[in-house]
Residue frames relative to the residue before (quaternion, step in Angstrom):
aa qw qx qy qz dx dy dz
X 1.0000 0.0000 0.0000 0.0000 0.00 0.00 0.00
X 0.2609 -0.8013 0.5125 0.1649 3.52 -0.52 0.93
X 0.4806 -0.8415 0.2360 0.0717 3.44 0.55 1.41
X 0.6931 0.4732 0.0692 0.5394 2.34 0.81 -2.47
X 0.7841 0.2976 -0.2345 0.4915 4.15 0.61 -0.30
X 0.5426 0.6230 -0.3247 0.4605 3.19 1.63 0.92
X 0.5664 0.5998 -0.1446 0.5465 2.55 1.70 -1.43
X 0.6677 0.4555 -0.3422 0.4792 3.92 0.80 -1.57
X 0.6053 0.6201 -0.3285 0.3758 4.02 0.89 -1.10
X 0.6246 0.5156 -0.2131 0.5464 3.32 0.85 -1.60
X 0.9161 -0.0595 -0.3218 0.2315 3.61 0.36 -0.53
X 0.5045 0.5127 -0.5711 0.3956 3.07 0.48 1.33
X 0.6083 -0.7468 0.1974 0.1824 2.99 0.93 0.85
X 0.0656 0.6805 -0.5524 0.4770 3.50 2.03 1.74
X 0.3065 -0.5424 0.7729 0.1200 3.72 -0.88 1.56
X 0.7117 -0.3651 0.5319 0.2779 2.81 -2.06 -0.40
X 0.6601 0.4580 -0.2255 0.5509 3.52 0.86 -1.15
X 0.4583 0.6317 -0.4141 0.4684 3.95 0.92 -0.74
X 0.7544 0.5453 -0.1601 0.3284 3.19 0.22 -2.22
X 0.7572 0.3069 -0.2013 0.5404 3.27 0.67 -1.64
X 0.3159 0.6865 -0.4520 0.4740 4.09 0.82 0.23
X 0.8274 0.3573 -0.0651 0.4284 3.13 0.26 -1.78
X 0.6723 0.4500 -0.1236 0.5747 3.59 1.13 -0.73
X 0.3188 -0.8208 0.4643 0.0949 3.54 1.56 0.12
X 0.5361 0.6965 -0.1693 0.4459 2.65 0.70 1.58
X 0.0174 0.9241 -0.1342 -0.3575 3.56 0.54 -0.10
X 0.8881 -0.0636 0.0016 0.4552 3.67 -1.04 0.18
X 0.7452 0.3644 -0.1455 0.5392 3.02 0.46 -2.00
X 0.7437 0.2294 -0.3699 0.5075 4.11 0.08 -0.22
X 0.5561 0.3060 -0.6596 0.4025 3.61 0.28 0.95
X 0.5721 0.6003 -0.3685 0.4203 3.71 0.82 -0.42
X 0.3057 0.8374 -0.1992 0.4070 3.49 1.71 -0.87
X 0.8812 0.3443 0.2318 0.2261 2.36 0.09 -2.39
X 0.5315 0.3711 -0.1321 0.7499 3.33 1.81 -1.04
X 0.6894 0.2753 -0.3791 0.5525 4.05 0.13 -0.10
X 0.6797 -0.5097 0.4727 0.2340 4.15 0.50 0.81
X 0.4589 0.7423 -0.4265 0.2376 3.72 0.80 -0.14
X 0.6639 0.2173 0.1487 0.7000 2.99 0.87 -2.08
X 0.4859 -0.6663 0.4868 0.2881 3.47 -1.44 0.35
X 0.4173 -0.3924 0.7354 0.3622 4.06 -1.30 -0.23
X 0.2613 -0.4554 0.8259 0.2056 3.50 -1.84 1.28
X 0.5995 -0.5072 0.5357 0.3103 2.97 -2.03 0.10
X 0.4850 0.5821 -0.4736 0.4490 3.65 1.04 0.45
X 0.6561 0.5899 -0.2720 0.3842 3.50 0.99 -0.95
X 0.6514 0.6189 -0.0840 0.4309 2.84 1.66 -1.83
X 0.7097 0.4967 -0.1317 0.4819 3.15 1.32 -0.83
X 0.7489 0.3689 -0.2684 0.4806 3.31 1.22 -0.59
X 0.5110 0.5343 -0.4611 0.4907 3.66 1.38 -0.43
X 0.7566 0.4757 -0.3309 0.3030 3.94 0.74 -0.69
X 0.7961 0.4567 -0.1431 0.3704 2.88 1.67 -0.80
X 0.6925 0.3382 -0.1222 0.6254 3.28 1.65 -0.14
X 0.8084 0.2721 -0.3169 0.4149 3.47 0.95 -0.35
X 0.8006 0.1225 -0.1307 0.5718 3.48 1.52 -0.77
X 0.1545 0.9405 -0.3026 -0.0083 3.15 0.59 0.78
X 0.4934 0.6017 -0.3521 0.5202 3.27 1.52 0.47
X 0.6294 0.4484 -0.3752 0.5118 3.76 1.78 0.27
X 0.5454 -0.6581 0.4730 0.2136 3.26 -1.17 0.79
X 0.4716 -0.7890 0.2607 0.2952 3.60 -0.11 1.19
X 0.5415 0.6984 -0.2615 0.3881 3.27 1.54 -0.46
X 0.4653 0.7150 -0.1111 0.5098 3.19 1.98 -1.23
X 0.8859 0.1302 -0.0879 0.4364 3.24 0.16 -1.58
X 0.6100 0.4393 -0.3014 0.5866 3.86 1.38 -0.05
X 0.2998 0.5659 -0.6465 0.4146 4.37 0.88 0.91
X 0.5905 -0.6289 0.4844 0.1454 2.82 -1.72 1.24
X 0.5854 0.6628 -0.1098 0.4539 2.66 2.18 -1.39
X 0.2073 0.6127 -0.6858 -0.3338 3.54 -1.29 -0.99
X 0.6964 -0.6432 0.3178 0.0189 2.63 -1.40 1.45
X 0.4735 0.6925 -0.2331 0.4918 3.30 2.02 -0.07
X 0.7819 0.3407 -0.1524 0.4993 3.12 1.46 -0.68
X 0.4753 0.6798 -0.4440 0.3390 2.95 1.36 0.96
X 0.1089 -0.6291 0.5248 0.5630 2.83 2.15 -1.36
X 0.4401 0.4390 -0.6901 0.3707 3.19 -0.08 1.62
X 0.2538 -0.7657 0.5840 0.0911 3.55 -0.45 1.57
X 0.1809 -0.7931 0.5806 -0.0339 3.95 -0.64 1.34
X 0.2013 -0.7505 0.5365 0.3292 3.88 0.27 0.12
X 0.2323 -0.7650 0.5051 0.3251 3.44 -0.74 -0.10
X 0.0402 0.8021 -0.5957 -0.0129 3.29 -1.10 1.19
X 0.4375 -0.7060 0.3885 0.3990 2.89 -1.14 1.16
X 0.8183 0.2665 -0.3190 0.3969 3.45 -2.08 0.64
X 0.6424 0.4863 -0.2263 0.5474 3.74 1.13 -0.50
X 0.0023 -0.6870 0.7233 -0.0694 3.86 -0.77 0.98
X 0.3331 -0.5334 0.7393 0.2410 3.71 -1.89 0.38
X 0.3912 -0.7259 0.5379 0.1752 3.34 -1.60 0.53
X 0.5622 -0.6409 0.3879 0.3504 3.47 -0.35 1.69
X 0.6768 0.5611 -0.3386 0.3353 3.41 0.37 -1.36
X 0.6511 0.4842 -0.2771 0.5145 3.65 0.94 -1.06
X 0.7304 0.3666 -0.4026 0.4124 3.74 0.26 -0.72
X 0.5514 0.6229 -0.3205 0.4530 3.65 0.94 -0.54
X 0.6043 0.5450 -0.4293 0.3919 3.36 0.75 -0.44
């Protein structure tokens, strides 16, 4: 479940239907897609980072993980993400 690109969607306020709109697509394969079923092409991946959230670091919003349940404590800022890869080290 991609957690962390639910959470960023939810608050800025990107329904589901919005999302899968924008991703041309519908409902049930963006839902698919954010619950880990089905994968994200790297078009999708590329346009949700580059045009819709682009101030988040793709690593950020595509973890399998969320990073909260590691007891890794991330403030949230807006436009500003940490890179999974780095805290994991």
């Amino acid at each position: 479940m991609l957690t962390n690109l639910i959470t960023v969607l939810q608050q800025k306020g990107i329904s589901m239907h919005q999302y899968a709109d924008f991703l041309e697509v519908n409902e049930a394969t963006v839902r698919n897609k954010l619950n880990g079923i089905t994968d994200f092409t790297y078009p999708e991946l590329q346009k949700t980072c580059t045009l819709l959230l682009p101030g988040y670091n793709a690593d950020f919003l595509f973890a399998d993980i969320c990073p909260g349940s590691l007891g890794i404590n991330i403030p949230f800022q807006e436009n500003v993400c940490a890179n999974i890869t780095e805290l994991m080290k």
